[in-house]
Backbone atoms as SQL, in Angstrom:
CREATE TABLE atoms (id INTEGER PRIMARY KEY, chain TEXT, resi INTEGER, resn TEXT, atom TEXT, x REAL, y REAL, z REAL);
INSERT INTO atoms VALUES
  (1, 'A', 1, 'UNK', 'N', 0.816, -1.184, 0.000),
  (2, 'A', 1, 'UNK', 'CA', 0.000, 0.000, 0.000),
  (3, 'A', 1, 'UNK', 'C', 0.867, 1.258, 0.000),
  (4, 'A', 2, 'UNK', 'N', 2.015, 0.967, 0.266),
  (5, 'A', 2, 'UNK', 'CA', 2.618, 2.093, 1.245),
  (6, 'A', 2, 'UNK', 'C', 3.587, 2.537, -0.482),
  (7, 'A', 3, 'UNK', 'N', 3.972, 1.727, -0.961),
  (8, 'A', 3, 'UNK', 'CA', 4.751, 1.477, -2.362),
  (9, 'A', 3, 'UNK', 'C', 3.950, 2.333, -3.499),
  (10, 'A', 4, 'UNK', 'N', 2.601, 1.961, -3.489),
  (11, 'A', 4, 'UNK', 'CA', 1.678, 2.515, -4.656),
  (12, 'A', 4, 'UNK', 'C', 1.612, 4.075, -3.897),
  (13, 'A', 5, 'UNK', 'N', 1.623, 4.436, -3.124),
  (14, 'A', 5, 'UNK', 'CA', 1.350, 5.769, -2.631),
  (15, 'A', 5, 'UNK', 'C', 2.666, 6.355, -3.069),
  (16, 'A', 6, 'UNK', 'N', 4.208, 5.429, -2.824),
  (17, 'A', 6, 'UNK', 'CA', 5.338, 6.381, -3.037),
  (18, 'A', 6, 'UNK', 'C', 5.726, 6.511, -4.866),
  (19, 'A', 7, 'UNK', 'N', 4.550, 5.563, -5.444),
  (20, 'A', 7, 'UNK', 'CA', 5.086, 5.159, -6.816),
  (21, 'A', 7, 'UNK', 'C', 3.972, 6.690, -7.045),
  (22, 'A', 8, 'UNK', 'N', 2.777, 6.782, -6.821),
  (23, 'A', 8, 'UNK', 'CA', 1.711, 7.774, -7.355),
  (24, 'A', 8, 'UNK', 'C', 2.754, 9.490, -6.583),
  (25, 'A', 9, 'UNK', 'N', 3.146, 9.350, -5.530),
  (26, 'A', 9, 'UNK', 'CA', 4.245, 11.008, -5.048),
  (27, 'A', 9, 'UNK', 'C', 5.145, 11.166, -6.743),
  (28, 'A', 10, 'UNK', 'N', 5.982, 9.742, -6.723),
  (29, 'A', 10, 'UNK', 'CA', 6.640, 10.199, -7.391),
  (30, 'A', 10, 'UNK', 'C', 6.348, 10.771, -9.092),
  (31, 'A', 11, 'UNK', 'N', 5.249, 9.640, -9.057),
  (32, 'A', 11, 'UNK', 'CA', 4.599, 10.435, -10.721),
  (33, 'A', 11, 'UNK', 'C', 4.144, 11.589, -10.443),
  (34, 'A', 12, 'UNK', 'N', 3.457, 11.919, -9.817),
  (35, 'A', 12, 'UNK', 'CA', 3.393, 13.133, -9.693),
  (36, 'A', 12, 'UNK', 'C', 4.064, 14.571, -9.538),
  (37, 'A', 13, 'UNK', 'N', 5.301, 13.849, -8.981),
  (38, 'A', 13, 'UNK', 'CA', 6.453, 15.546, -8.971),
  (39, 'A', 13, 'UNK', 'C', 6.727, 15.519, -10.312),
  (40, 'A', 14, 'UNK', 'N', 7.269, 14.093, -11.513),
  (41, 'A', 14, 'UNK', 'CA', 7.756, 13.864, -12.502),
  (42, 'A', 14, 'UNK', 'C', 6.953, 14.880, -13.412),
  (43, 'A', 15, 'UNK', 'N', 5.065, 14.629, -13.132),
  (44, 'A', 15, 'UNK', 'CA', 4.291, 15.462, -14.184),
  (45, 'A', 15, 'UNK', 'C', 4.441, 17.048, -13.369),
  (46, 'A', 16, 'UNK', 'N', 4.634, 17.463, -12.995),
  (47, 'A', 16, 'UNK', 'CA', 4.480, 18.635, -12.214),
  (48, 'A', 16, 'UNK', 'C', 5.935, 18.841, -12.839),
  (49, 'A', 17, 'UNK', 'N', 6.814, 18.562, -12.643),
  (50, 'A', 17, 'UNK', 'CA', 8.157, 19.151, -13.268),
  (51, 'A', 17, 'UNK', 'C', 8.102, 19.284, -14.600),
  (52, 'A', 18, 'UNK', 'N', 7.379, 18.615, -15.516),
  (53, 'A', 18, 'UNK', 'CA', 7.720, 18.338, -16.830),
  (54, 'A', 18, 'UNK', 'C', 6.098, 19.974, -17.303),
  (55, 'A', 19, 'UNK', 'N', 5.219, 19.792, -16.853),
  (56, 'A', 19, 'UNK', 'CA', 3.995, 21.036, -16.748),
  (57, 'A', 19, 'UNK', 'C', 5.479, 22.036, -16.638),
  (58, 'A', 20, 'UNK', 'N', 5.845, 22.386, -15.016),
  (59, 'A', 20, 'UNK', 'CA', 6.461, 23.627, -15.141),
  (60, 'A', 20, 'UNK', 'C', 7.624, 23.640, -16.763),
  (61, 'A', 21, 'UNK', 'N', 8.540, 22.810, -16.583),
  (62, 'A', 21, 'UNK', 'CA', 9.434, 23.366, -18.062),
  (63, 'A', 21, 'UNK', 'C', 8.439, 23.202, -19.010),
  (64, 'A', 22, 'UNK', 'N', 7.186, 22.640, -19.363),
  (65, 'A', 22, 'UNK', 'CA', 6.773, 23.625, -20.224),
  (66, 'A', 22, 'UNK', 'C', 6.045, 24.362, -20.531),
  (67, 'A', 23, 'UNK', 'N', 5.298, 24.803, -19.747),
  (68, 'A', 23, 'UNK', 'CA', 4.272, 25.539, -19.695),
  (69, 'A', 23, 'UNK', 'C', 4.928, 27.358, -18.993),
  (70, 'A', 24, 'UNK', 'N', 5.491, 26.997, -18.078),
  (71, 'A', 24, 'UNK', 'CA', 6.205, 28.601, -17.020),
  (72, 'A', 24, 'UNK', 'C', 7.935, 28.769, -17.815),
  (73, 'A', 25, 'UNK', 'N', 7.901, 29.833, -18.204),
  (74, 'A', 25, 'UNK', 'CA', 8.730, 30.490, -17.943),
  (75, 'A', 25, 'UNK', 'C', 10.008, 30.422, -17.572),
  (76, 'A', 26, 'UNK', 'N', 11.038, 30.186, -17.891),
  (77, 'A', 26, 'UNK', 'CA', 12.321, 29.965, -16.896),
  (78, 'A', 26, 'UNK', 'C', 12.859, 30.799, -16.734),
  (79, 'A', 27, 'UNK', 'N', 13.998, 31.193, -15.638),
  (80, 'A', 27, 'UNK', 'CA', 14.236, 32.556, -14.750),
  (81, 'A', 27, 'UNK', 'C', 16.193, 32.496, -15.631),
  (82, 'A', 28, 'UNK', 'N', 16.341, 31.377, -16.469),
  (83, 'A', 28, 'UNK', 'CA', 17.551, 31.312, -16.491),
  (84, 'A', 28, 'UNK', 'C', 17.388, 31.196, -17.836),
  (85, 'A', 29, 'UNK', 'N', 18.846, 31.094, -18.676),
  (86, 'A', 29, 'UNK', 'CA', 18.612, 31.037, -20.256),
  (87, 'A', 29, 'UNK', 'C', 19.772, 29.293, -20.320),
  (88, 'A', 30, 'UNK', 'N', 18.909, 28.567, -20.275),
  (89, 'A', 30, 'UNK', 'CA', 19.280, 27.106, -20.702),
  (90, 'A', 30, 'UNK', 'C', 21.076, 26.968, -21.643),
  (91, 'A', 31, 'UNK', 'N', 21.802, 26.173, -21.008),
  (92, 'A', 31, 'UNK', 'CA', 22.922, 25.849, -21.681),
  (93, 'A', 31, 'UNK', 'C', 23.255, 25.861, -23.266),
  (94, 'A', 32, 'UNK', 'N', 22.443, 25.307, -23.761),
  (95, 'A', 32, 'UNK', 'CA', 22.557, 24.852, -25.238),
  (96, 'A', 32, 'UNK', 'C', 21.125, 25.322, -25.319),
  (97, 'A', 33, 'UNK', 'N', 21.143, 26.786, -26.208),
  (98, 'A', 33, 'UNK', 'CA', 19.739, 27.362, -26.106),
  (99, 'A', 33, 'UNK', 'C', 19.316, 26.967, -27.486),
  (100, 'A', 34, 'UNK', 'N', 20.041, 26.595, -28.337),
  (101, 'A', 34, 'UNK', 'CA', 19.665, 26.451, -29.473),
  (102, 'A', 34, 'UNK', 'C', 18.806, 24.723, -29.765),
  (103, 'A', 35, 'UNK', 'N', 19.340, 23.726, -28.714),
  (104, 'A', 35, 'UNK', 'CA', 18.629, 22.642, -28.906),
  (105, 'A', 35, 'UNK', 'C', 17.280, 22.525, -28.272),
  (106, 'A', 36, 'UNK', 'N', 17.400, 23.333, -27.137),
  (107, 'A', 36, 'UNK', 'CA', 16.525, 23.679, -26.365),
  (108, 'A', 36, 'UNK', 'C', 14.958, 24.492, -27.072),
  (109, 'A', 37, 'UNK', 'N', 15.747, 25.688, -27.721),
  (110, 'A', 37, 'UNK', 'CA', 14.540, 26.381, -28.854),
  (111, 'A', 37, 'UNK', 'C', 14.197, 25.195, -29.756),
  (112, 'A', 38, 'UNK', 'N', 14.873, 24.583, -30.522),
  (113, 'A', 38, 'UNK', 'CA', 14.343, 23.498, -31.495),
  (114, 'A', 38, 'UNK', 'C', 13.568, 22.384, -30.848),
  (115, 'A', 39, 'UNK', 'N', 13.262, 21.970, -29.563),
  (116, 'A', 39, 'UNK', 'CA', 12.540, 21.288, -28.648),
  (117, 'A', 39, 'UNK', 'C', 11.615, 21.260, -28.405),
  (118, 'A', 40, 'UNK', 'N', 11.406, 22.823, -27.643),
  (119, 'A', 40, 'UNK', 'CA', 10.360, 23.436, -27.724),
  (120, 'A', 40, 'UNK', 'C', 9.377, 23.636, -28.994),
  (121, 'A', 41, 'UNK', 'N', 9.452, 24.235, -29.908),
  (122, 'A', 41, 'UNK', 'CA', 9.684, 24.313, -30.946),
  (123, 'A', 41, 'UNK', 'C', 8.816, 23.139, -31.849),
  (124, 'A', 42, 'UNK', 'N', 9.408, 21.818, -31.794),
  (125, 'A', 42, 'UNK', 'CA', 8.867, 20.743, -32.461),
  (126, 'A', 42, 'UNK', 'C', 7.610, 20.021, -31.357),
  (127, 'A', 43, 'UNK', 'N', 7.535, 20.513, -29.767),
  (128, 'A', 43, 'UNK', 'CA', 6.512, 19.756, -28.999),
  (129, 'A', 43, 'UNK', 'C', 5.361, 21.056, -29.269),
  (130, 'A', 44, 'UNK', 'N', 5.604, 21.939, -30.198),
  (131, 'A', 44, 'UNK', 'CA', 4.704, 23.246, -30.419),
  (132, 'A', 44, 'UNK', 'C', 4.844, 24.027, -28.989),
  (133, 'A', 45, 'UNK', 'N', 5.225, 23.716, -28.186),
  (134, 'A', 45, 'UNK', 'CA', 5.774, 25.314, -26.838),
  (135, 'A', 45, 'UNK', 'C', 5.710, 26.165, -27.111),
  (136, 'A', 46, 'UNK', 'N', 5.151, 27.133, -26.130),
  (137, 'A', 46, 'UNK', 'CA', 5.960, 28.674, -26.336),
  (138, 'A', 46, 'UNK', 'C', 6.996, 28.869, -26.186),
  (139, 'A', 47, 'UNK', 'N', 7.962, 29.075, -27.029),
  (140, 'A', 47, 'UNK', 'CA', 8.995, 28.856, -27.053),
  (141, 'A', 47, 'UNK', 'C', 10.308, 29.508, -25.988),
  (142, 'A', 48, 'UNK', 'N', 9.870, 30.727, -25.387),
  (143, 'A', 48, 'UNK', 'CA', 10.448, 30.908, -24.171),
  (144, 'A', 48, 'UNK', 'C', 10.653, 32.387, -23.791),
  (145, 'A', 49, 'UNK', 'N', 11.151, 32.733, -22.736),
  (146, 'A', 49, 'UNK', 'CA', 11.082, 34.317, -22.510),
  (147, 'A', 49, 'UNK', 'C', 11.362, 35.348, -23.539),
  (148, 'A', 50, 'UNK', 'N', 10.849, 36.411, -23.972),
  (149, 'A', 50, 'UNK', 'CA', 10.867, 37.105, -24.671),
  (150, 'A', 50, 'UNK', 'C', 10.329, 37.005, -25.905),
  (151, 'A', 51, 'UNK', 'N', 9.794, 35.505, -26.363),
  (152, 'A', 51, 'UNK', 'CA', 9.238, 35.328, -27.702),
  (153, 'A', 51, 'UNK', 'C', 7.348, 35.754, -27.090),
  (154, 'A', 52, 'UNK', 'N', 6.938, 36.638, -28.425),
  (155, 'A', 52, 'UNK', 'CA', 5.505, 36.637, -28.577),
  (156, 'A', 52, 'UNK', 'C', 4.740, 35.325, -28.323),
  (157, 'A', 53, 'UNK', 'N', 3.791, 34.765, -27.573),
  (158, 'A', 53, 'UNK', 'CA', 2.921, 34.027, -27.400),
  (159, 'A', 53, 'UNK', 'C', 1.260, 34.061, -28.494),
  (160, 'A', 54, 'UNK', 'N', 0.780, 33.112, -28.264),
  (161, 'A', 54, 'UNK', 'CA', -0.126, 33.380, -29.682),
  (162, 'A', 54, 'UNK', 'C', -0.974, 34.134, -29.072),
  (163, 'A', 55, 'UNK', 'N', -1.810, 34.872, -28.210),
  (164, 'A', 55, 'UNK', 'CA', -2.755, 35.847, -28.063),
  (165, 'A', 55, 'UNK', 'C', -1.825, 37.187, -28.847),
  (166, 'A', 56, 'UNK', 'N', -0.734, 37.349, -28.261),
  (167, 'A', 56, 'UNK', 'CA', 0.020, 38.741, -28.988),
  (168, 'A', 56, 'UNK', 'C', -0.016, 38.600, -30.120),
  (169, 'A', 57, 'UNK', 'N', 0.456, 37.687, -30.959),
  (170, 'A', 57, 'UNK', 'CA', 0.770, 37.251, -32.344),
  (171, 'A', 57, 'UNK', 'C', -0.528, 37.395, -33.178),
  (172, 'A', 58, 'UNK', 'N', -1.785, 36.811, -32.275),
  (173, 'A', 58, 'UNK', 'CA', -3.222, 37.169, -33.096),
  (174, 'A', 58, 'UNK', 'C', -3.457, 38.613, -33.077),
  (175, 'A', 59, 'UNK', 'N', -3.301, 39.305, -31.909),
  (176, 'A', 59, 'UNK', 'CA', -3.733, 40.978, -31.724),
  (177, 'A', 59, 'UNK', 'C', -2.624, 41.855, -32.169),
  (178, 'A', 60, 'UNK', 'N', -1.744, 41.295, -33.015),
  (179, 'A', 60, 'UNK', 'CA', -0.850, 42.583, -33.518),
  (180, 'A', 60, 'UNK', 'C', -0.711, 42.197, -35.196),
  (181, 'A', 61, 'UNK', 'N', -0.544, 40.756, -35.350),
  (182, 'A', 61, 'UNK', 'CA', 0.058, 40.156, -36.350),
  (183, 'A', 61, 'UNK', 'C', -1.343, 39.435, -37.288),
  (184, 'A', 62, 'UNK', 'N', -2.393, 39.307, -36.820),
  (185, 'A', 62, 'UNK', 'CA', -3.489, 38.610, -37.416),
  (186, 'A', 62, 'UNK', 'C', -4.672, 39.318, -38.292),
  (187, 'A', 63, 'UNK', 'N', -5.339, 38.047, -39.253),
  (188, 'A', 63, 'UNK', 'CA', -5.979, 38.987, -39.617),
  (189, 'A', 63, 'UNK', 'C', -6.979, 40.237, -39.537),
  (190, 'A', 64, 'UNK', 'N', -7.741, 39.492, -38.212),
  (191, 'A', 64, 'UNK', 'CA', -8.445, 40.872, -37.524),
  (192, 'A', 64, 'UNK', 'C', -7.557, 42.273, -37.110),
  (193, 'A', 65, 'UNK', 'N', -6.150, 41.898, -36.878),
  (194, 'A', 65, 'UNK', 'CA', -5.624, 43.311, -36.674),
  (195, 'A', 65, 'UNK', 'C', -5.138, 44.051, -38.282),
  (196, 'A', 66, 'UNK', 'N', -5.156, 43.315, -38.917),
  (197, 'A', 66, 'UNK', 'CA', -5.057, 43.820, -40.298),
  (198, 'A', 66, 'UNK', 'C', -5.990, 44.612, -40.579),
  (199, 'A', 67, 'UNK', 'N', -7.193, 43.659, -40.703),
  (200, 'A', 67, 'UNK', 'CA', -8.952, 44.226, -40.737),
  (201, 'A', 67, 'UNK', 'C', -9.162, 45.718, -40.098),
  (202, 'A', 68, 'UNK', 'N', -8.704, 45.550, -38.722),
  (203, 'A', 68, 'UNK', 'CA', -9.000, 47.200, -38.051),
  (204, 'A', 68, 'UNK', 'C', -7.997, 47.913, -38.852),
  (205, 'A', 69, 'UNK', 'N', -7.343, 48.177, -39.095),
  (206, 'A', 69, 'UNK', 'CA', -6.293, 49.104, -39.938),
  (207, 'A', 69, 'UNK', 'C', -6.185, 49.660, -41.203),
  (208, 'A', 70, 'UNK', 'N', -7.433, 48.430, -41.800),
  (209, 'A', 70, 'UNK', 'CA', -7.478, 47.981, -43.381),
  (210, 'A', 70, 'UNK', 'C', -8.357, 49.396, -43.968),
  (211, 'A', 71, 'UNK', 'N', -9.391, 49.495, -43.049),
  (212, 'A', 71, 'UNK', 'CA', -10.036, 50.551, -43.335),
  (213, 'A', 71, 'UNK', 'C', -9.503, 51.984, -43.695),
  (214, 'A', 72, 'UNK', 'N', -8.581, 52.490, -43.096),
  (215, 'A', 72, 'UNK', 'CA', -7.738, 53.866, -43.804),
  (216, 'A', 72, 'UNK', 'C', -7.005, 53.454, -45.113),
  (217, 'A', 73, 'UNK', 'N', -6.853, 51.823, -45.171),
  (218, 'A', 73, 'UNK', 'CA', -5.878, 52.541, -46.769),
  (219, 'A', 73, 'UNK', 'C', -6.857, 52.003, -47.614),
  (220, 'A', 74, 'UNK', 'N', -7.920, 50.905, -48.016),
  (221, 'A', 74, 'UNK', 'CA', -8.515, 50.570, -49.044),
  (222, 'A', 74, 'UNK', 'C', -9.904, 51.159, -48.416),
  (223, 'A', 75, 'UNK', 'N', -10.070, 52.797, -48.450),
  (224, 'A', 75, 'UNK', 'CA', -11.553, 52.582, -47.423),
  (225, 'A', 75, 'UNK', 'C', -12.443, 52.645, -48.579),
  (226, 'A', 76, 'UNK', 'N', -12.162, 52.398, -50.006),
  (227, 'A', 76, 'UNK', 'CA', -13.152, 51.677, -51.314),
  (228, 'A', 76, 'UNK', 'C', -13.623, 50.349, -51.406),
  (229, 'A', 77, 'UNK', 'N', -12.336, 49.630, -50.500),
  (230, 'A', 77, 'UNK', 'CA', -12.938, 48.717, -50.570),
  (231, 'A', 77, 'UNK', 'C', -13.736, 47.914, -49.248),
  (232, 'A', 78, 'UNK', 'N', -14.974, 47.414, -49.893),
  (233, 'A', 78, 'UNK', 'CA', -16.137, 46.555, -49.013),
  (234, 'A', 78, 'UNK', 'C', -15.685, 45.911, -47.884),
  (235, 'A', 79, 'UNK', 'N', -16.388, 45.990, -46.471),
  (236, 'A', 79, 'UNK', 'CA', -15.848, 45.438, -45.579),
  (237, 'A', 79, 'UNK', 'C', -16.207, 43.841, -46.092),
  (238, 'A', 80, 'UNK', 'N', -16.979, 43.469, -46.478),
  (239, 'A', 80, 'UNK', 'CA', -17.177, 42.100, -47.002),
  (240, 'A', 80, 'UNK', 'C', -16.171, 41.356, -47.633),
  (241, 'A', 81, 'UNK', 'N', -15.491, 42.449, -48.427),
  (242, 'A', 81, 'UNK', 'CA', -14.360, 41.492, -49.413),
  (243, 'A', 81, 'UNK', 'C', -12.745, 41.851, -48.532),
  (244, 'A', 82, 'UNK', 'N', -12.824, 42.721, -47.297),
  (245, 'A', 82, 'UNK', 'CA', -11.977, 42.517, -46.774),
  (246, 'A', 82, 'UNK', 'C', -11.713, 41.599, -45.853),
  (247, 'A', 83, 'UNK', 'N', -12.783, 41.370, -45.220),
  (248, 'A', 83, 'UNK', 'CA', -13.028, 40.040, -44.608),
  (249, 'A', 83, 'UNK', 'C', -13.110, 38.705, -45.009),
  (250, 'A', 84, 'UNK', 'N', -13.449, 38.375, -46.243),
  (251, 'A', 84, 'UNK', 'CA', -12.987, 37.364, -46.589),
  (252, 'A', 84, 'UNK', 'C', -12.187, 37.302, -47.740),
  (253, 'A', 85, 'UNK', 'N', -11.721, 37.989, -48.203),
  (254, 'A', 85, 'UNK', 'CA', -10.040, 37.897, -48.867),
  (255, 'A', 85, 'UNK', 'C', -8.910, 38.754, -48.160),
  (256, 'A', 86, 'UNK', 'N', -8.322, 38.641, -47.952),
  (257, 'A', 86, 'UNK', 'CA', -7.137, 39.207, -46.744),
  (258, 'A', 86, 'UNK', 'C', -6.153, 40.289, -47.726),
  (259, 'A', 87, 'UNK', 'N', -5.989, 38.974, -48.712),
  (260, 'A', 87, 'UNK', 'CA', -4.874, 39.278, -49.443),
  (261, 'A', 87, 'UNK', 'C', -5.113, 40.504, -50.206),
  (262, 'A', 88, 'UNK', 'N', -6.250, 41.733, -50.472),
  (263, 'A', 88, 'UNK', 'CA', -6.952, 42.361, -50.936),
  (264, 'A', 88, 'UNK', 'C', -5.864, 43.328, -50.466),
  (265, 'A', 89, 'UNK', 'N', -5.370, 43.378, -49.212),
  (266, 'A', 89, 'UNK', 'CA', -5.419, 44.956, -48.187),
  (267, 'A', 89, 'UNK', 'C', -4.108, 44.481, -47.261),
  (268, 'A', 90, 'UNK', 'N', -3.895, 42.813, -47.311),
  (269, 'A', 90, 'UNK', 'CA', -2.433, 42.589, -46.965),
  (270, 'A', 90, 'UNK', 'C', -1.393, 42.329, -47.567),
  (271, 'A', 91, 'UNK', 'N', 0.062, 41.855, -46.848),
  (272, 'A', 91, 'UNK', 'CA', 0.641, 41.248, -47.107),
  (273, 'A', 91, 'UNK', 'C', 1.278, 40.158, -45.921),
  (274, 'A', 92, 'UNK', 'N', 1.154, 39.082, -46.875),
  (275, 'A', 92, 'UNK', 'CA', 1.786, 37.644, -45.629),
  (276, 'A', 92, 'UNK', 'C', 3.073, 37.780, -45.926),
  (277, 'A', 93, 'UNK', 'N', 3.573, 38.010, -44.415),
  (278, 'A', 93, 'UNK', 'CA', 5.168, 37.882, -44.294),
  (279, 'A', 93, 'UNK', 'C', 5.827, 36.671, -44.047),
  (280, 'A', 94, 'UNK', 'N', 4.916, 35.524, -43.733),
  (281, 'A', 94, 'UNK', 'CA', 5.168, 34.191, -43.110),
  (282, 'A', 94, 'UNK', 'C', 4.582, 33.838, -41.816),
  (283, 'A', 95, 'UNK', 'N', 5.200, 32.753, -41.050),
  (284, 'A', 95, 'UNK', 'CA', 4.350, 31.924, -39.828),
  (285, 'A', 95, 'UNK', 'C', 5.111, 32.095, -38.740),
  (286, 'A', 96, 'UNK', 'N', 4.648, 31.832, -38.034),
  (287, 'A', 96, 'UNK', 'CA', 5.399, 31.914, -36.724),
  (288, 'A', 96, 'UNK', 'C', 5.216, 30.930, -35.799),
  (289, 'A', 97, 'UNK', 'N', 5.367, 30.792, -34.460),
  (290, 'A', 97, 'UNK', 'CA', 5.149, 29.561, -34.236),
  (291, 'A', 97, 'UNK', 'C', 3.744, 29.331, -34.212),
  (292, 'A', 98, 'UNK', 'N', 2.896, 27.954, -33.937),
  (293, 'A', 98, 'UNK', 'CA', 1.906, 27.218, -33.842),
  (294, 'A', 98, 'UNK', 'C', 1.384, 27.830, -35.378),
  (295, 'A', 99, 'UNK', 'N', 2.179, 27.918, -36.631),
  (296, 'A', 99, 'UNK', 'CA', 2.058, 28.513, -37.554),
  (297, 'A', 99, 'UNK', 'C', 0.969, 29.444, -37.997),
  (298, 'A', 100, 'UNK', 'N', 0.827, 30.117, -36.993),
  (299, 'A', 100, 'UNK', 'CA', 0.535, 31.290, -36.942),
  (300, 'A', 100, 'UNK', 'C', 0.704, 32.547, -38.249),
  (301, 'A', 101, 'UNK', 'N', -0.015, 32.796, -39.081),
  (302, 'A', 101, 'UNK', 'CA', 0.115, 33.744, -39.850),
  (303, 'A', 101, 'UNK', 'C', 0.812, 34.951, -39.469),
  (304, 'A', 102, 'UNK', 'N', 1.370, 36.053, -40.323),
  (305, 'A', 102, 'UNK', 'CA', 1.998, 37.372, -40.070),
  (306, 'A', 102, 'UNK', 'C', 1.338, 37.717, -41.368),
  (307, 'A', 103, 'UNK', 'N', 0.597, 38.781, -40.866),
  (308, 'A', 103, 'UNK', 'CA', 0.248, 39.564, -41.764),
  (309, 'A', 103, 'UNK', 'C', 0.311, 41.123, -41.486),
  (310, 'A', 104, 'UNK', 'N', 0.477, 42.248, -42.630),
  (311, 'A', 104, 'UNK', 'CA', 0.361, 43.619, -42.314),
  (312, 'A', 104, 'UNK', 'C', -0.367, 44.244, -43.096),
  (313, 'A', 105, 'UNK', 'N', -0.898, 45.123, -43.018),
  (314, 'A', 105, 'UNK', 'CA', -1.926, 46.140, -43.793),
  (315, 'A', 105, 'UNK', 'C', -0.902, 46.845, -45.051),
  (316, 'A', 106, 'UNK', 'N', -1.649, 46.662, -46.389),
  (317, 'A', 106, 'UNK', 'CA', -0.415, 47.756, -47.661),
  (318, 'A', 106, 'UNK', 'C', -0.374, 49.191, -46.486),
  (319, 'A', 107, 'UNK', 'N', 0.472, 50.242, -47.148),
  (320, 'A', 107, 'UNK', 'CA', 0.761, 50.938, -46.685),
  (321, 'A', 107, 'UNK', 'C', -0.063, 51.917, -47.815),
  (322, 'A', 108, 'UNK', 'N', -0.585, 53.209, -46.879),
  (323, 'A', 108, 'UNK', 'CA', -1.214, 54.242, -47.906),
  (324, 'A', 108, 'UNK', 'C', -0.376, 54.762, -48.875),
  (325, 'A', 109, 'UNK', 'N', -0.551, 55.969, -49.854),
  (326, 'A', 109, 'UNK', 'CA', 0.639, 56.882, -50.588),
  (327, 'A', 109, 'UNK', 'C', 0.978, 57.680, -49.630),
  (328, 'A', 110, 'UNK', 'N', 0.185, 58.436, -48.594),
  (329, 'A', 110, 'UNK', 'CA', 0.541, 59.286, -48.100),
  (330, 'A', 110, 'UNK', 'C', 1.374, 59.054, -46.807),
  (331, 'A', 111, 'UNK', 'N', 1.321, 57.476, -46.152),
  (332, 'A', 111, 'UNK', 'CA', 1.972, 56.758, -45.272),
  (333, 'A', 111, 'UNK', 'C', 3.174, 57.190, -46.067),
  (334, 'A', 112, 'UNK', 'N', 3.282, 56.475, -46.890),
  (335, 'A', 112, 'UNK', 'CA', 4.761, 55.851, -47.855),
  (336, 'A', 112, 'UNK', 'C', 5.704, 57.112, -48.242),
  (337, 'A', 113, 'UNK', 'N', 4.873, 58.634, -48.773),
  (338, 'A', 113, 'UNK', 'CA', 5.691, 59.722, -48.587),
  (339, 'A', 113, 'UNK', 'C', 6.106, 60.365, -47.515),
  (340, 'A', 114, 'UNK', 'N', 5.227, 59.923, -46.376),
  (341, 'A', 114, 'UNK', 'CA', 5.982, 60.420, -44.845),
  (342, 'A', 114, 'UNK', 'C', 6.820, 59.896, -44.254),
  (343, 'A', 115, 'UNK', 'N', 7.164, 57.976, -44.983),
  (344, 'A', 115, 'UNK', 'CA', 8.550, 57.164, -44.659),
  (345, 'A', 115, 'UNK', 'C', 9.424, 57.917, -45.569),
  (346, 'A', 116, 'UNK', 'N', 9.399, 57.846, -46.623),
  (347, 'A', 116, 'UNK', 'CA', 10.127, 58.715, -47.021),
  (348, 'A', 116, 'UNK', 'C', 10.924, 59.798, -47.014),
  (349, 'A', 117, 'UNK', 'N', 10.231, 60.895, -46.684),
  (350, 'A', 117, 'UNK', 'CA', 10.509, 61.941, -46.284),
  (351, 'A', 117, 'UNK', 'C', 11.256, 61.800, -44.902),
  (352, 'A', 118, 'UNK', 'N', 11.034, 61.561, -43.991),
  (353, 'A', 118, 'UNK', 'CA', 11.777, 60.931, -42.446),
  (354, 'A', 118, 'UNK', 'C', 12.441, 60.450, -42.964),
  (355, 'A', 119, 'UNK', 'N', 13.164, 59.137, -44.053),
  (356, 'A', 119, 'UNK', 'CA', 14.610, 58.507, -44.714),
  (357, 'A', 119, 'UNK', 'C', 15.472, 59.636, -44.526),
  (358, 'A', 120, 'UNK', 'N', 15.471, 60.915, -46.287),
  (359, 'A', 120, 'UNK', 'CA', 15.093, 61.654, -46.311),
  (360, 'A', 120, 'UNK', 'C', 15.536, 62.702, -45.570),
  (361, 'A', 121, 'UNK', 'N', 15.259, 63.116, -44.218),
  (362, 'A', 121, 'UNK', 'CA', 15.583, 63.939, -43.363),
  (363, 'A', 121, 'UNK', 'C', 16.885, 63.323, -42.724),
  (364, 'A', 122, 'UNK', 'N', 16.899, 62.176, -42.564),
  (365, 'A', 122, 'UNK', 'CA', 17.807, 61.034, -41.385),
  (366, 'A', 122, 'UNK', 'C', 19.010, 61.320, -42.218),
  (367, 'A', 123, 'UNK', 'N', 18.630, 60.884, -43.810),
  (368, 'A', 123, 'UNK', 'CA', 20.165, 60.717, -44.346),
  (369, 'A', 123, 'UNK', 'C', 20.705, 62.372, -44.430),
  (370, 'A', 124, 'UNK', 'N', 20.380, 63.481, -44.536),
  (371, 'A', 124, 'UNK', 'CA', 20.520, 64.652, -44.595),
  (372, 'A', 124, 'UNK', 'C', 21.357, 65.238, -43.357),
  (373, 'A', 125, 'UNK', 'N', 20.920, 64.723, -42.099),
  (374, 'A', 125, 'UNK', 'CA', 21.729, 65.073, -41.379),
  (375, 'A', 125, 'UNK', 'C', 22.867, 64.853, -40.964);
């Protein structure tokens, strides 16, 4: 009796250790960070301090944040066909993890002459 109780402690710290590395955060940056990122990585993880998590990645990088933005540069075009064609008013930059889309809104003319102009000023000085 006494055996099955120390066999069920010990599974239990085993799953509790293996939850924390992957689920929390670590306070340290792992030896070999690079096998470590590719680990993570292939069990789909968040991959670790300082990387975007997928709520950020949807609210900065997704298509609904495209959508809110979309409206100042194509405001001809239909919220209907911006919503279901993306590619109308974006551009896909690639995936990220849990392959996650990246997408950004085109840029207006009048955006694009105020990068400009700021180049422009930068290289001038």
């Amino acid at each position: 009796m006494i055996l099955k109780y120390a066999i069920a402690l010990a599974l239990l710290i085993v799953l509790a250790a293996v939850f924390t590395w992957a689920f929390l955060p670590a306070r340290y940056l792992p030896g070999n960070r690079a096998r470590h990122l590719r680990i993570r990585l292939h069990l789909r993880l968040h991959p670790g301090k300082g990387f975007a998590h997928s709520f950020s990645l949807w609210l900065r990088w997704g298509r609904l944040a495209a959508l809110r933005r979309s409206g100042r540069i194509r405001s001809g075009l239909p919220l209907w066909y911006r919503v279901a064609e993306p590619h109308q008013h974006t551009v896909f930059l690639g995936r990220a993890h849990y392959r996650h889309a990246l997408r950004v809104p085109l840029i207006g003319n009048q955006r694009y002459q105020d990068l400009l102009n700021v180049r422009r000023d930068s290289c001038a000085a």
